[in-house]
N, C-alpha and C positions, 0 to 999 in steps of 0.2 A: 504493500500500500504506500508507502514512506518515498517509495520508487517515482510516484505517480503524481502524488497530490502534493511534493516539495522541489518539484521541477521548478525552474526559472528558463525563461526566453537567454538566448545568445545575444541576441540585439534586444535591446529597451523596447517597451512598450509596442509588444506582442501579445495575441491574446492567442489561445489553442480555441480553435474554433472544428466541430465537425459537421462538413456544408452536405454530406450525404451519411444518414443514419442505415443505409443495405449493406454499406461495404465496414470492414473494420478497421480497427486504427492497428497496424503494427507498425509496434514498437522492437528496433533491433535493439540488444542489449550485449555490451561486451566486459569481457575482465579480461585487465591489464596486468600485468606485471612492473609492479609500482605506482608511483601517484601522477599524476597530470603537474606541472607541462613534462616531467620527461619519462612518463609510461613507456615499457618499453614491449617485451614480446605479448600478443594476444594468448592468455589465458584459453579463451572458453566466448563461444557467441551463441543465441539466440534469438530466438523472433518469436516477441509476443501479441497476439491476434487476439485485442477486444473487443467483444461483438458488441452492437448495439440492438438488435433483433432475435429473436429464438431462432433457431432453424424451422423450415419450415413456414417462418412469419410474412407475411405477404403486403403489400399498403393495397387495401379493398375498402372501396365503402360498406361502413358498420352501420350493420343496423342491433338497434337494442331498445333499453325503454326510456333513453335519453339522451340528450347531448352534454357534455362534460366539456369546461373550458379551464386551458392551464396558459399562464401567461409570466412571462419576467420584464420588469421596467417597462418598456413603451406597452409591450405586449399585454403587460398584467393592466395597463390603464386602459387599454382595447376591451379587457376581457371583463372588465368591469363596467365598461358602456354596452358592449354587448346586454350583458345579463341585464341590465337596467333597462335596455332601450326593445331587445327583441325578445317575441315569446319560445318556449318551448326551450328555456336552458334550465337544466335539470339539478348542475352544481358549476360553481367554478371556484379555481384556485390563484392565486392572487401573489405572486413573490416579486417582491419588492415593489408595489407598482404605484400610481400615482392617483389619487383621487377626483384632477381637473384634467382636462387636454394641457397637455406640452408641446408648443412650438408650435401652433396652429389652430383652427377651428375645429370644433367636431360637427359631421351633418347625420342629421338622422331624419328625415324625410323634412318636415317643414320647418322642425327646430337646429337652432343654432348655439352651441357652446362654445364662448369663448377662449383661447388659450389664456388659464394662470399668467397673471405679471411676473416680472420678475425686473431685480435692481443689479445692475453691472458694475455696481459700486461696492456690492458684499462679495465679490471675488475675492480669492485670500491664497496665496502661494504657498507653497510647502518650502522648508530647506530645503529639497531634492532640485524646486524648480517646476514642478507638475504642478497647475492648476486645482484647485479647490474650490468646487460651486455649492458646496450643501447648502449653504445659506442664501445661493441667488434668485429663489424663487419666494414669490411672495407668499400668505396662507392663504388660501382659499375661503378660509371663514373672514378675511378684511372686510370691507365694506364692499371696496371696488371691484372685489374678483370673486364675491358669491355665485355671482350667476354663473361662474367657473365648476360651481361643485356638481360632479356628476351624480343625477338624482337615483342613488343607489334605491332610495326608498321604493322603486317600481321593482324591485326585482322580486323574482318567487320564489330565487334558490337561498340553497345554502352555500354560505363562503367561508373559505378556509385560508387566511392569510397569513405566509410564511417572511417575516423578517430579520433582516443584517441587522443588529442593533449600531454597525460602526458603518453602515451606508453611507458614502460620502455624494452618491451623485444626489439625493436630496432625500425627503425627512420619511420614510419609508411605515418608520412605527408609527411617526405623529398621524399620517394618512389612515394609517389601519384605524386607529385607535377610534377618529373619527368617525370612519363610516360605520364603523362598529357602534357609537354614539348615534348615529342618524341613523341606522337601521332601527335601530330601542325604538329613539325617541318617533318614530311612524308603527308601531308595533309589529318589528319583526323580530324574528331570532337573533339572537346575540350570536354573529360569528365566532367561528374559532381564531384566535389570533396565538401562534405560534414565533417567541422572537428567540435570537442566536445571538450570545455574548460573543464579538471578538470579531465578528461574521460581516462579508461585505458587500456590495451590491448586486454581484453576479454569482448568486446561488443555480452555480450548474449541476449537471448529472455526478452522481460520488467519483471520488477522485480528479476529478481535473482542476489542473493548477491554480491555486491564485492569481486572478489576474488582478495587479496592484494596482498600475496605471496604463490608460490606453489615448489615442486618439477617441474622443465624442464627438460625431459627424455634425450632430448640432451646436456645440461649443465651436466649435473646429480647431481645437487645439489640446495637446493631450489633458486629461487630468485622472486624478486618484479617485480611486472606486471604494478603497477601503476595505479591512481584514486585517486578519492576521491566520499565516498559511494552517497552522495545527486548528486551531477554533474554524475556521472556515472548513475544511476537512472534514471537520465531524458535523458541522452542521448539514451539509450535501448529504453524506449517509443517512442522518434525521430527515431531513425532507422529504428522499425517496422514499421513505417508508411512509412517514407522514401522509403526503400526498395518493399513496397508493393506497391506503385504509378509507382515506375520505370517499375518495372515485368508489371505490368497493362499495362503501356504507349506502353510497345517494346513487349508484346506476346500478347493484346489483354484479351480478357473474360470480367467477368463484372466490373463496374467501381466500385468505392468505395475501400475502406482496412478492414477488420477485426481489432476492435478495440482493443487494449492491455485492457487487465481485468481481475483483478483476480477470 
């Protein structure tokens, strides 16, 4: 595991991204004789092949007794207009994600949400040099950027929200906590809100690396996501299972979760 999830880029601000989930990541692995930089004879090599699909597994349209929505950052504030705005979503799962539109309008037939303000004056640099926006978005409860808040209260499912408590791209718990509030205060279920000491914006599948800082296409300039590599580690392992109990509970099929393994 320690192999996987404490990896670092060779060049700065790289993230490990996988753009096709049918094929597997192999990984070649070797032992040296001695320590880097002057290793010398090859020991012993390998190739390790992690699936991201069973055998067998196919992409077909599923039919069942619902639709399930799983979303990260931009995606997770998708998946939360969704469930508010269309019918027929059964549950959705929510990591890291945003409670207003970022960087844009949102359209959903006749209505319009405004994109969250935000001040370019709360930018704050790190000693590294990387960019720091937690704080450049305004709140959504202000006066000026309520009609910002995506009206969760229309939704019929249940939400399951998994957060970085060290989320540096913006306030990830304060948004749960939120809509967690406006769902009460219109009489729905109190979601689950699940948060991760140490943990940071990009809660991916278990084991993959910390990514610390990257380019943000909408920033356009790198900045820190936030984490720490062992606390973010475990929190990935927690999620998977987390989120694969919830989908089990609200769409049904068989019980159990699919173990994280590499």
């Amino acid at each position: 595991m320690g192999l996987f999830w404490a990896l670092e880029p060779e060049k700065p601000l790289l993230r490990l991204v996988k753009r096709d989930v049918q094929t597997p990541f192999a990984v070649e692995l070797e032992v040296l004789d001695g320590h880097e930089p002057e290793a010398q004879r090859l020991l012993g090599r390998a190739v390790h092949e992690r699936d991201f699909l069973a055998p067998g597994v196919r992409r077909e349209p599923v039919k069942g007794p619902g639709v399930g929505l799983l979303g990260i950052s931009k995606g997770g504030e998708l998946c939360l207009s969704m469930a508010s705005f269309l019918k027929g979503i059964s549950v959705a799962v929510i990591i890291n994600g945003s409670v207003a539109p970022v960087g844009g309008n949102l359209h959903y037939k006749g209505e319009i949400l405004p994109p969250v303000g935000f001040n370019q004056n709360r930018i704050k640099m790190t000693k590294d040099g990387f960019v720091d926006v937690v704080e450049v978005l305004n709140s959504p409860l202000e006066r000026l950027d309520r009609k910002s808040f995506i009206p969760v209260e229309r939704a019929e499912c249940p939400f399951l929200f998994l957060l970085g408590q060290d989320d540096h791209n913006w306030k990830s718990e304060f948004y749960a906590n939120e809509a967690s509030k406006h769902l009460q205060a219109h009489g729905k279920a109190k979601p689950q809100v699940i948060c991760y000491p140490g943990t940071g914006h990009y809660i991916e599948p278990p084991y993959f690396p910390l990514c610390l800082a990257s380019l943000h296409t909408l920033v356009g300039t790198p900045v820190i996501w936030g984490g720490e590599p062992r606390a973010h580690a475990r929190a990935q392992v927690d999620a998977w299972q987390q989120l694969q109990t919830f989908f089990h509970k609200h769409l049904g099929g068989e019980k159990g979760t699919i173990p994280a393994k590499l």
